[in-house]
C-alpha positions in Angstrom: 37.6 184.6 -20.5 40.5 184.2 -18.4 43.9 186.4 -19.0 46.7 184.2 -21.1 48.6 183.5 -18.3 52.7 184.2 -18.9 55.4 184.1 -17.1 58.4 186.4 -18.0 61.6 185.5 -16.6 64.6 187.6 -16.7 68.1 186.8 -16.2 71.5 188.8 -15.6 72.4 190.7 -18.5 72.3 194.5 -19.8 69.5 193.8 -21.9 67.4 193.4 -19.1 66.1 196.8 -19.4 64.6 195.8 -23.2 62.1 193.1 -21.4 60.1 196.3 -19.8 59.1 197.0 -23.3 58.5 193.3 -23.7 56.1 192.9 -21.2 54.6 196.1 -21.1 53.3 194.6 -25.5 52.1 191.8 -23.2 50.0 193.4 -20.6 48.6 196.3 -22.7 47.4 192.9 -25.3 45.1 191.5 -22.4 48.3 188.9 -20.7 48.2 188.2 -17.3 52.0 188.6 -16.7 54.1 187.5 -14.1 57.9 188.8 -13.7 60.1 186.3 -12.1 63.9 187.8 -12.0 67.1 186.4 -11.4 69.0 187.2 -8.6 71.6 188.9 -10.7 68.7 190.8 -13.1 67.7 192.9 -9.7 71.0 194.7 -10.5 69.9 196.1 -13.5 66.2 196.5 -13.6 64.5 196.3 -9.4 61.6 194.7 -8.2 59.5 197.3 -8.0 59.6 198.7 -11.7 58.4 194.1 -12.7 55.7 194.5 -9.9 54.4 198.1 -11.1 54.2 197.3 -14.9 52.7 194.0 -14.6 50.4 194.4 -11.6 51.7 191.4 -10.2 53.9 190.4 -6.8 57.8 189.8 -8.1 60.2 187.5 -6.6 63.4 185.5 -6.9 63.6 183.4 -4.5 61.8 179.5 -3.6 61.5 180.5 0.1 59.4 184.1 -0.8 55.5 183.2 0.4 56.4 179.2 0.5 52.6 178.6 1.5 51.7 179.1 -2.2 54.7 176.8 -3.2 55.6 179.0 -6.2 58.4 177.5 -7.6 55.7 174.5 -8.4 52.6 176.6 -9.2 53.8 179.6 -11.2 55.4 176.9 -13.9 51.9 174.7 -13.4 49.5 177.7 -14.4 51.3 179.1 -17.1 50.5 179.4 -20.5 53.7 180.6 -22.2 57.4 180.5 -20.2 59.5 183.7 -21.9 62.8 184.2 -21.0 64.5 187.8 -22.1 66.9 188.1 -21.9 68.4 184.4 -21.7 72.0 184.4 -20.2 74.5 181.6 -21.2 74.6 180.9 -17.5 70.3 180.8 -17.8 70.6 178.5 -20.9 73.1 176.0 -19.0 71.4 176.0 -16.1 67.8 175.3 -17.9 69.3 172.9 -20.2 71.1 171.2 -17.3 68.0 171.2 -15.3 69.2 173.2 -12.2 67.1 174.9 -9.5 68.5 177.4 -7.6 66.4 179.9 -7.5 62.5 180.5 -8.8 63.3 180.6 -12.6 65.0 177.6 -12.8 62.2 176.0 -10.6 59.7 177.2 -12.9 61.1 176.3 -15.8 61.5 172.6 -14.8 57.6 172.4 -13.6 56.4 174.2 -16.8 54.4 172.0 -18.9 53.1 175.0 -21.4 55.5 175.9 -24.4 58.9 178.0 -23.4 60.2 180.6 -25.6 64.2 181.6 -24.9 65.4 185.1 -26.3 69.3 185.1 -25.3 71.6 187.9 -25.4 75.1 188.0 -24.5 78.5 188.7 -26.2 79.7 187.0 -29.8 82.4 184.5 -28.0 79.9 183.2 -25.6 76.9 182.5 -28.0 79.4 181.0 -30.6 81.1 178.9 -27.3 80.4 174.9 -27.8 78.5 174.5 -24.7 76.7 177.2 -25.3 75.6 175.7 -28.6 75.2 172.5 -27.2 73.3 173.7 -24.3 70.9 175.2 -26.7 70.5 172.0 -29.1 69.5 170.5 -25.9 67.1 173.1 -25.1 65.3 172.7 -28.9 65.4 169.0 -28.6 63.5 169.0 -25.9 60.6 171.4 -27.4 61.5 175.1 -26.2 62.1 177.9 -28.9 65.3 179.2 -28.8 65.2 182.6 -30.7 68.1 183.7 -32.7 70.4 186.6 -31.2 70.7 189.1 -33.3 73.4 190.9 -34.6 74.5 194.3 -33.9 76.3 196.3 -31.1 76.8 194.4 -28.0 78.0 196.4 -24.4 81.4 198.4 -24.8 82.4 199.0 -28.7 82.2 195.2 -29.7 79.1 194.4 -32.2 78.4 190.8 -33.2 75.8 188.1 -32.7 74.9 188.0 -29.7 72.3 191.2 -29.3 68.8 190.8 -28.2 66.3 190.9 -30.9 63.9 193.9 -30.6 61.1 193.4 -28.0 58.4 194.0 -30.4 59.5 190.9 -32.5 60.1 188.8 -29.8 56.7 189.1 -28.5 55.5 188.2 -32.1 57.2 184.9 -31.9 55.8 184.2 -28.2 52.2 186.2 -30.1 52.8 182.6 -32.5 53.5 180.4 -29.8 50.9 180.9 -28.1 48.2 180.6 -30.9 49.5 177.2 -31.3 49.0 176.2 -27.9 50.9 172.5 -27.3 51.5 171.9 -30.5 55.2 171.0 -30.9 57.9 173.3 -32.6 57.2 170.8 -35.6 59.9 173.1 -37.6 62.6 172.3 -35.5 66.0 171.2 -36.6 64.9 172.4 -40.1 65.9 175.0 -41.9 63.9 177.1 -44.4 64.5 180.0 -46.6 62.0 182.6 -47.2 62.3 185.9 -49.9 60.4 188.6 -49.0 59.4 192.0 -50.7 60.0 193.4 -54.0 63.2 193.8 -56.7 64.2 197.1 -58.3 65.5 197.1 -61.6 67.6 200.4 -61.5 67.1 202.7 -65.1 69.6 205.3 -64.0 70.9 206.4 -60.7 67.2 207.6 -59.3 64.6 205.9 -61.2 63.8 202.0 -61.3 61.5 199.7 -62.6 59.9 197.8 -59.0 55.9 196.4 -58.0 54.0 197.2 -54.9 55.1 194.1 -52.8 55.6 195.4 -48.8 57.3 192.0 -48.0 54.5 191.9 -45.4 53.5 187.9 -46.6 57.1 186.7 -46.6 58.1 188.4 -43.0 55.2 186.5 -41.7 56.2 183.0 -43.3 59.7 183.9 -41.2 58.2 184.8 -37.7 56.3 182.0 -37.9 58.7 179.6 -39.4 60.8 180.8 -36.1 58.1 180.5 -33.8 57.9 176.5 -34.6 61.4 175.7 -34.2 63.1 176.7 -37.5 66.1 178.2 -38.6 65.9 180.6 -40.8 67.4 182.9 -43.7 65.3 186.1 -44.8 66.3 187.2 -48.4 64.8 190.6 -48.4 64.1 193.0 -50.9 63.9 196.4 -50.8 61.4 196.5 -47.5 61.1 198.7 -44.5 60.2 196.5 -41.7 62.3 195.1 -39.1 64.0 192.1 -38.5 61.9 189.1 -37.3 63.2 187.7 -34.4 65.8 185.1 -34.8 65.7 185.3 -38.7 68.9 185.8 -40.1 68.4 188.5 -42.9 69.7 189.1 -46.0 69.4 192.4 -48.4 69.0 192.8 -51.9 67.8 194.8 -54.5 67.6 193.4 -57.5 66.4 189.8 -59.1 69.9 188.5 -59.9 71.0 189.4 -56.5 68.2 187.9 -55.0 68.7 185.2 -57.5 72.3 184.6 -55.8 71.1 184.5 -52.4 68.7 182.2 -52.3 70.7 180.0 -54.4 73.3 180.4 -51.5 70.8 180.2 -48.6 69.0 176.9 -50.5 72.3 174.7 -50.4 71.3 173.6 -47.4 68.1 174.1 -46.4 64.7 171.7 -46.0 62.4 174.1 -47.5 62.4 177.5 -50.3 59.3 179.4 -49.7 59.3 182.1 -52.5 57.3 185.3 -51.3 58.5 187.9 -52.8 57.4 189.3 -55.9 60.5 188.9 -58.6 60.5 191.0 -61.6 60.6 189.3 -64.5 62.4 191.8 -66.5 65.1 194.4 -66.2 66.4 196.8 -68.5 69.0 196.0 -71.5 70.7 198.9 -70.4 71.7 201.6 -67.2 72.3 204.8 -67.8 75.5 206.0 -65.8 73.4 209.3 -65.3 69.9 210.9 -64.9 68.0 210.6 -68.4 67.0 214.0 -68.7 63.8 215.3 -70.5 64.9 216.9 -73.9 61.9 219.8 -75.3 60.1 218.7 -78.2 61.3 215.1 -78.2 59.9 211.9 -76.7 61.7 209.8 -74.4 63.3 206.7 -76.2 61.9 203.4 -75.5 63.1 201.2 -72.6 64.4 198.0 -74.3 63.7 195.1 -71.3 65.4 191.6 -70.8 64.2 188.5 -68.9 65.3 188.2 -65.8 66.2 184.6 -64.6 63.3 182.7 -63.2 64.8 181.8 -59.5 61.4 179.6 -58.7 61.7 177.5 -62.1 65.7 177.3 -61.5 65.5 176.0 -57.9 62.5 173.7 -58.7 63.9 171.7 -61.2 67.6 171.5 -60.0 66.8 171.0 -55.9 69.7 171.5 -53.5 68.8 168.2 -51.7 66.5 165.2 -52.3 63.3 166.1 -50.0 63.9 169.6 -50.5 60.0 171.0 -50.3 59.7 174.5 -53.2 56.5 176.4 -52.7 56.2 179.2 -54.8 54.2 183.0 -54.6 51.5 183.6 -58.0 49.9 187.6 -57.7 47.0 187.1 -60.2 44.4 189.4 -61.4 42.1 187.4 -63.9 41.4 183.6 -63.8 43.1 183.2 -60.8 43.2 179.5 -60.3 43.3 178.6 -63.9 46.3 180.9 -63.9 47.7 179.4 -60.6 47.5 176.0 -62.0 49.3 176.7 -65.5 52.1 178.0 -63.2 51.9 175.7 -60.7 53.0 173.3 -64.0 55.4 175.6 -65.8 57.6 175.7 -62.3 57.5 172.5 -61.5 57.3 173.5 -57.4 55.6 171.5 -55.0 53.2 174.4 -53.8 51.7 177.5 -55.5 50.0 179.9 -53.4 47.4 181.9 -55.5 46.1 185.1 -54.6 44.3 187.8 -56.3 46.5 191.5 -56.4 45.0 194.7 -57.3 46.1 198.3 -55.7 43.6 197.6 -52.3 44.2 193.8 -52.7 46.8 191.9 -50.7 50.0 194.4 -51.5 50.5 195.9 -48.1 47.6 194.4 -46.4 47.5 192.9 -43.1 45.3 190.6 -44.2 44.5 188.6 -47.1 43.0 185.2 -48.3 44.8 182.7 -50.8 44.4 179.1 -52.5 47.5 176.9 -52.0 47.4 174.6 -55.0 49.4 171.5 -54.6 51.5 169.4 -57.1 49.6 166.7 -56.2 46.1 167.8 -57.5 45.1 169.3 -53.9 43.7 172.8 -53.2 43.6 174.4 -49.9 41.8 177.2 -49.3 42.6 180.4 -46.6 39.9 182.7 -45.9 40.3 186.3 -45.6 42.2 186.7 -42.1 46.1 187.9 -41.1 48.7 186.7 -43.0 50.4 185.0 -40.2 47.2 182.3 -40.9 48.0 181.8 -44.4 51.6 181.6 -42.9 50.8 179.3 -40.7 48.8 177.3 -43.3 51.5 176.9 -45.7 53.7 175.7 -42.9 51.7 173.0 -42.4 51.7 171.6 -45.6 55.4 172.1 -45.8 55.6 169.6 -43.0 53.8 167.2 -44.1 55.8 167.0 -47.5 58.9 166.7 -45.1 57.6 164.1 -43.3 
């Protein structure tokens, strides 16, 4: 089979250095990559670092080897346009349809789907053409990935920083896999919790479940990938930021409770991943609770904690809004599923079964999603960016 063919340009900025790491994750996963710089991205990372970690010949300019007429055919063959990182001056060229130079050329004769990752300082992200400039990019079909925040060049921090490599290349990874199909996500914006809540006992110890977070990160990246924005209400996990997401971090139910309540006011979709305790204890004890000789421990008195699917279901932020709710089951899965499908009155329910080697911090795993509406859809064993994927697409539907 032929190489997916992708074409990573790279603009002007600092971060320019971060793309080697980029493409190198493409190359080494079977890509045939092609490095087209700026002009101004030569300063910080030359020609012959692209053309040695790719394997392929770089230039810049229309007027290098004009018998193969590359500013038509390198946008013509492509599979996947990336663009890390994406200046403001990139973005308002592309958006403006400019070509001065090979990029811009190529990005006007690409006809395959265009991923933009841009970095540049706070003020000129937040900037109204810049904004503009990038709701005309989306409109017209290309992914524009979230900055993220953090420190910028100098000592200023902000939004504005380019989102790790690695997690860009799992949003290009997404685009990819769906080919042409349209960022149908796009303008929307969905909010996805993730992991699992901690109910503290004392300063050290806490009630908690085995939930990695792994389902709900994957329902972000690949909310991202088609078009969406989105807010990450994460608890207590170890992986990192998906590209573009904007992340939130909690610990316990009723803070997670809080955010999403926050995050839903305006969003299109709630997808509830993460696994919610459903009780905490009556009460915390200020310090350690030691172990006395000769006496047993006293018994942990528990309390309900709120039930944030139920809550959200029945009073929606908006008219439209779509709800699609997480069951873990061990027994009687979809007789299970379906009770609870009932009691939360969401629109969809995806069932799996859990055990210790089943599902919780798996890279794979396979689920029913059961539908208000009677349906069931089935996902066979496979990554979880399928049944990701999957649940997306019944999400859109119930948008319309």
């Amino acid at each position: 089979m032929d190489k997916p063919k992708v074409v990573l340009g790279v603009s002007g900025g600092i971060a320019a250095y971060k793309a080697c790491e980029l493409l190198r994750r493409f190359t080494e996963s079977g890509h045939d990559v092609r490095v087209v710089p700026t002009a101004s991205a030569l300063h910080f990372v030359g020609a012959a670092t692209w053309s040695a970690l790719s394997g392929n010949p770089v230039a810049t300019e229309v007027w290098d080897d004009v018998h193969e007429v590359p500013h038509v055919r390198i946008g013509q063959q492509a599979d996947l346009v990336v663009v890390a990182p994406a200046t403001a001056d990139l973005l308002a060229k592309a958006a403006h349809g400019l070509a001065g130079d090979l990029l811009t050329n190529t990005l006007l004769t690409a006809r395959c789907p265009v991923v933009f990752a841009p970095a540049m300082h706070t003020e000129m992200w937040e900037h109204p053409a810049t904004q503009e400039n990038v709701a005309t990019l989306r409109r017209r079909g290309a992914v524009v990935v979230e900055p993220a925040v953090g420190r910028l060049t100098g000592v200023d921090t902000g939004k504005g920083r380019l989102p790790d490599p690695a997690e860009i290349f799992e949003v290009c990874r997404r685009v990819l896999a769906r080919g042409s199909a349209a960022p149908d996500l796009e303008g929307r914006h969905v909010v996805v919790s993730a992991g699992g809540t901690r109910e503290p006992l004392d300063p050290v110890r806490f009630l908690g479940n085995r939930s990695s977070g792994k389902q709900g990160y994957a329902l972000a990246r690949t909310a991202a990938a088609r078009g969406a924005r989105v807010t990450l209400v994460a608890a207590n996990t170890g992986l990192p930021d998906p590209a573009g997401v904007d992340v939130v971090r909690v610990g316990t139910a009723v803070q997670l409770r809080e955010a999403v309540l926050k995050a839903a006011a305006d969003a299109d979709a709630v997808v509830m991943a993460a696994a919610v305790a459903d009780f905490r204890p009556a009460a915390y004890a200020a310090g350690k609770i030691k172990k006395k000789d000769g006496q047993e421990p006293a018994p942990i008195v528990l309390v309900r904690n709120p039930d944030v699917l139920a809550e959200i279901s029945a009073d929606r932020a908006r008219p439209g809004q779509v709800i699609v709710g997480f069951a873990a089951e061990t027994d009687d899965v979809l007789a299970n599923g379906r009770a609870k499908l009932a009691r939360k009155g969401c629109d969809l329910l995806v069932v799996n079964e859990v055990g210790e080697r089943k599902t919780f911090g798996a890279e794979e795993s396979e689920a029913v999603v059961l539908g208000a509406d009677g349906s069931e859809t089935p996902v066979p064993y496979g990554p979880k960016e399928d049944l990701a994927d999957t649940v997306w697409d019944l999400v859109v539907r119930r948008l319309g």
